[in-house]
Each structure stands twice: as structure tokens, then as C-alpha cells.
N, C-alpha and C positions, 0 to 999 in steps of 0.2 A: 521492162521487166514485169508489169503488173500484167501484162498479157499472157507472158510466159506463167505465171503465178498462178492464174486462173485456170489455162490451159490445163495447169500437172493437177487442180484440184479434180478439175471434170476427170481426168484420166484416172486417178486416182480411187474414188467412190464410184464412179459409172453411175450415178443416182439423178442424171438431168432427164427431163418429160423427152425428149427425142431420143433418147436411149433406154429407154423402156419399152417395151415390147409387148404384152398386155397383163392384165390382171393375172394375180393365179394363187390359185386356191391350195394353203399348205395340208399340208398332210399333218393325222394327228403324231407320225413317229419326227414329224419333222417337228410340229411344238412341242412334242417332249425333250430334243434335242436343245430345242433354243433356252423352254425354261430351266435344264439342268444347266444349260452352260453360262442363265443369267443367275443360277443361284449358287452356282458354287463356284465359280469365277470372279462374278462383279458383286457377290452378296446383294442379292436382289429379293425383292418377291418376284414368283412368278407374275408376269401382267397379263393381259389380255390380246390377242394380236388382233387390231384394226382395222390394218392395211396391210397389201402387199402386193407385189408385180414383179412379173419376170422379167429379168435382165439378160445380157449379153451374157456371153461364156457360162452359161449355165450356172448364174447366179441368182439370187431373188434376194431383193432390197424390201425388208421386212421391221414397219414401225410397230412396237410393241407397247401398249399405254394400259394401268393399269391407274386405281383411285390417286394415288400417291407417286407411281411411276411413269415415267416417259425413256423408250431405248429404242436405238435404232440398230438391227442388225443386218449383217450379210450373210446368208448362208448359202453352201453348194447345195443345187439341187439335185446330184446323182449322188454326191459324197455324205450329207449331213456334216461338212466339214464348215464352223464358223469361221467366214475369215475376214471377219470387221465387227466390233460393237462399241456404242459409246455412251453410256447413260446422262443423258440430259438434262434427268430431274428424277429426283428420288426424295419426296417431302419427309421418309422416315428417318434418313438420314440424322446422325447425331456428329457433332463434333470433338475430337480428340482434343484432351486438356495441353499435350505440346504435337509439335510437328513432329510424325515419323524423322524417325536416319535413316543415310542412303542404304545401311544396312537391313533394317523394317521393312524397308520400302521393297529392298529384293525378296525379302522372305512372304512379301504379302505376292509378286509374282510368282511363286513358284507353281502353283495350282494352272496356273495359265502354259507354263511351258510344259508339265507334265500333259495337259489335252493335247499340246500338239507334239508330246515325244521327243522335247529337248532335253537334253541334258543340262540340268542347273549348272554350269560352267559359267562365272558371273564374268572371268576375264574374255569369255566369249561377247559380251554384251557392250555397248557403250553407254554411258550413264549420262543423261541430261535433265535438267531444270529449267521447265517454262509455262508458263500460265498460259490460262484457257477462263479468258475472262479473268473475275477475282482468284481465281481456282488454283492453288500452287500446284504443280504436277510434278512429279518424279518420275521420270520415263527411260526403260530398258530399252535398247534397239540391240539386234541380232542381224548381220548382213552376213548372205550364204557365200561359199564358193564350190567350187567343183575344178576338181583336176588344177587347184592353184591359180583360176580364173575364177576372175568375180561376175557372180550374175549379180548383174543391174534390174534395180527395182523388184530385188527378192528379197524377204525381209521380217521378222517379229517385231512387233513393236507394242510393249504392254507399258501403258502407264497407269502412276496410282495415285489418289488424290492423299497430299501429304497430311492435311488436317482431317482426315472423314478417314481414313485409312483403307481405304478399296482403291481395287483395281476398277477405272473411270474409262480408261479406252483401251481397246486390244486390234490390231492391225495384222496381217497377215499377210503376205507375197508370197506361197511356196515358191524352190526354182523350178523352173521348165526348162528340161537340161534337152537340146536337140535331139534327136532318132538319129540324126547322120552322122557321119562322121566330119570334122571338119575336112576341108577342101581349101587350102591357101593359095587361091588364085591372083590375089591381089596380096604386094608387099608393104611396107608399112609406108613407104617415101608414094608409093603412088595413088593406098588409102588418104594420104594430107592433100593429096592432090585432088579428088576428088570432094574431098572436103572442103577448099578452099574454092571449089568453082564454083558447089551448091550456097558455099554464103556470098558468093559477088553476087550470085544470080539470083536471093530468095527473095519470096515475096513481103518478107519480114526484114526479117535480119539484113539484107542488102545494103539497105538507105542505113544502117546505123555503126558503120564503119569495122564490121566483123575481119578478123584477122586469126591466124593462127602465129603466135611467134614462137621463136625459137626458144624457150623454155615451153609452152606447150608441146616441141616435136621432141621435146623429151622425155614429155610423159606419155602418149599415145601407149598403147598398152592394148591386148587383148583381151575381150570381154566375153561373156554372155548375156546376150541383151532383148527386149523384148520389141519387137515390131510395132512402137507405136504410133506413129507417124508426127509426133512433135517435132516441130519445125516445116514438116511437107507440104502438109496440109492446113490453109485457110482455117478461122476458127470456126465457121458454121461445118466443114466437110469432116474438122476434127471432133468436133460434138458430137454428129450426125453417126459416125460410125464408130466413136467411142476403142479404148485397147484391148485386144484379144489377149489376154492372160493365158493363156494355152500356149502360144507358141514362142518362140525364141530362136537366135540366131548366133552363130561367132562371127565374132565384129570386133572390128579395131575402131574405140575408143578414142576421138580426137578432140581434145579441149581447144575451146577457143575463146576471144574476148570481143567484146562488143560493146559503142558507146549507148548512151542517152541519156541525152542532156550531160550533164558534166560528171556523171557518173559512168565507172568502167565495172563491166558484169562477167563473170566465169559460165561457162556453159559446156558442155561437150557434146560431138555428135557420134553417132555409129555408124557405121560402115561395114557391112556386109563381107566376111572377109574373102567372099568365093563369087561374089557379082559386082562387088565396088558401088552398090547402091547407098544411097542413107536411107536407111529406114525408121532414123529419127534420132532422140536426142533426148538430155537431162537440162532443166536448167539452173541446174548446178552439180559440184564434182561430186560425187558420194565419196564418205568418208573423210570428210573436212569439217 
């Protein structure tokens, strides 16, 4: 599991030295974008940008470090669209005399979904509690769907720190809903099939007793899901070419379970729903 763990982080931020691509020089409309969106977002001062380097799918992984501050952001570079920041340190920071409620906590969100043209619908959102270091977090997640299918690893995700009262980290997955039209060449008994030969045979998963049971074939479900090769691909090959956020597939979603050591782990894979391919997998169910 800590492979799989490490895996979704690299695929996740796209931020390793082999997925970077070279330096690159931002535009001043592009740090006007970033400071507006650290200042009326994360309540920041504007900082200074350092560093920065272009990234896959047309992204650029931009540290931003100012006397007092430290952030790190992701922004598109054809879009000006933020879609990752996390403040890491901010010495001007004061702390709140009690902790935000979960109600605070949404109302300090709302400036973040208004940039990206959410509608504040909180029953839209799931509410969580989890630290980040000493740091209490309160954190909003938004998971998209289209046509009554979920796309997989689409996503809002604004957290706020409940004693400083800001918003600390913001996450973004828009969906990438196909061009095609789905093509159901494969049915759902013979997408398990296919799924269950890719785990006899991985070069992971294999040796650790993967199975699909009969409560998994009854969740299999149709998805929208992103081509990332988790599970496929080796981790230097998965590093190496990092996920293409641009495109996506209709895939039937197959959960499966898996030992190691004496623990049993949840997972799912995708399945292509017009080639029977995997073209890769969660390692874990979204929305649990």
C-alpha cells in the first residue's frame, strides 16, 4: 500500500525532477493572477516568485516566497486557471482566540468556489477533519459527475486552517468529459474478466493475492476516468511520464481486494469500455 500511496502522490502534484520539463519564465499577467489569487483566496501578501518550471499538460509548478511567506502554486499556462496552492508558511499569521465551526469554515470557502464558478451548494460538498502536521484543517471536497457517471479523480478540494482562519490548501481536477461518444464494446461480466487476468498477471499486484469478489461485481459501475497508468506501469515508467489531465475515457470501474502482510486493502481498476484495456486504477473507492 505505501507504493500505491506514493504513486497517487507523484500523479497527483506532477512536481518530481523527471517530470519537469525546463525552466520557464512567467508572464507578468500570469503573476498578477497568482498574487490576486494568493490574496484574496489564501489572504496572503503578494510574495516574490523564485522559481518555476514547466510541467506536463500544460502546467507550470510555481514556488512563490516572500520575507514572511512561503507557497507553492500550480497554474495553467494557456488558461491563467489556478488549479493547486498550499501555503506552507506565512510568519504574519495570527491565531484565532477559538477554532472556526464547520459553518466558518464554509463561509471562509466561499471566495474559492466563486473563482472557480461553483455554486456554494454545501450539500454538494463533503466535509472533513484532518491535520497537516500540528495544523487542524477543515476541508471541503466537491466530486463532479456528468450524465449521472462519475468522473474519477475530478474534484474541488479547499481546505481552511481552523485556528488562523484561512483558506491553507486549494486542489482542483476539472472533468475532461470525452469528445466521443461512448462505444460499449465490452460488457460489464467480461470488463471483470479482463480485470481479473490483469491482476493474476501484474507486476505488482500479482504476488499479493488480488481478487475481485462477489460483492465487488456488484459494484462495478460505469465511470469517467483518467488514463493514468496506475497499476500498468513500473514506478520509474510511472514517474517518468507522469498523468495527462487532459484526457479521459468511459470505463467500467472494477474494485478489487488485495493482501499484504496481514492486511486486506480496497482498490479499483478501469477498464476501457470500447477496448477492454486497463488503463489504470484508484487506490482506493472514491467516495468512502
Amino acid at each position: 500500500m505505501l507504493l500505491i500511496a506514493v504513486l497517487l502522490l507523484l500523479a497527483s502534484f506532477c512536481a518530481m525532477p523527471e517530470m519537469l520539463l525546463k525552466e520557464y519564465d512567467v508572464a507578468e499577467e500570469q503573476k498578477e493572477e497568482i498574487g490576486t489569487f494568493l490574496a484574496e483566496i489564501l489572504q496572503v501578501k503578494v510574495p516574490t516568485i523564485v522559481k518555476s518550471a514547466k510541467l506536463k499538460d500544460k502546467r507550470v509548478y510555481v514556488t512563490c516566497e516572500g520575507v514572511e511567506v512561503l507557497a507553492l502554486v500550480i497554474l495553467g499556462i494557456e488558461d491563467n486557471i489556478v488549479y493547486g496552492c498550499s501555503v506552507l508558511q506565512d510568519d504574519c499569521e495570527t491565531l484565532l482566540d477559538t477554532e472556526l465551526t464547520d459553518e466558518e469554515a464554509w463561509r471562509t470557502c466561499l471566495p474559492a468556489l466563486d473563482y472557480y464558478h461553483v455554486a456554494p451548494e454545501r450539500k454538494e460538498f463533503i466535509m472533513s477533519h484532518r491535520k497537516r502536521g500540528a495544523e487542524a484543517l477543515i476541508a471541503f471536497t466537491k466530486r463532479y459527475e456528468y450524465k449521472d457517471l462519475a468522473c474519477r479523480q475530478a474534484f474541488l478540494n479547499v481546505a481552511v486552517s481552523a485556528r488562523k482562519g484561512k483558506v491553507r490548501e486549494v486542489e482542483y481536477q476539472p472533468p475532461r468529459i470525452p469528445t466521443e461518444k461512448p462505444v460499449e464494446n465490452i460488457p460489464k461480466e467480461e470488463a471483470v474478466r479482463h480485470a481479473t487476468d490483469f491482476l493474476r498477471n501484474n507486476w505488482y499486484l500479482g504476488g499479493l493475492s488480488p481478487k475481485v469478489t462477489q460483492e465487488d461485481r456488484r459494484l462495478v459501475q460505469k465511470v469517467i476516468a483518467p488514463p493514468n497508468k496506475l497499476f500498468v506501469l513500473p514506478p520509474k515508467e510511472f514517474v517518468r511520464q507522469g498523468v495527462n489531465w487532459s484526457e479521459s475515457r468511459y470505463s467500467w470501474e472494477v474494485p478489487f481486494e488485495y493482501q499484504e502482510g496481514a492486511r486486506t486493502f480496497q482498490s479499483v481498476l478501469w477498464v476501457d469500455i470500447e477496448t477492454g484495456e486497463v488503463i489504470g486504477g484508484s487506490g482506493k473507492v472514491e467516495g468512502e
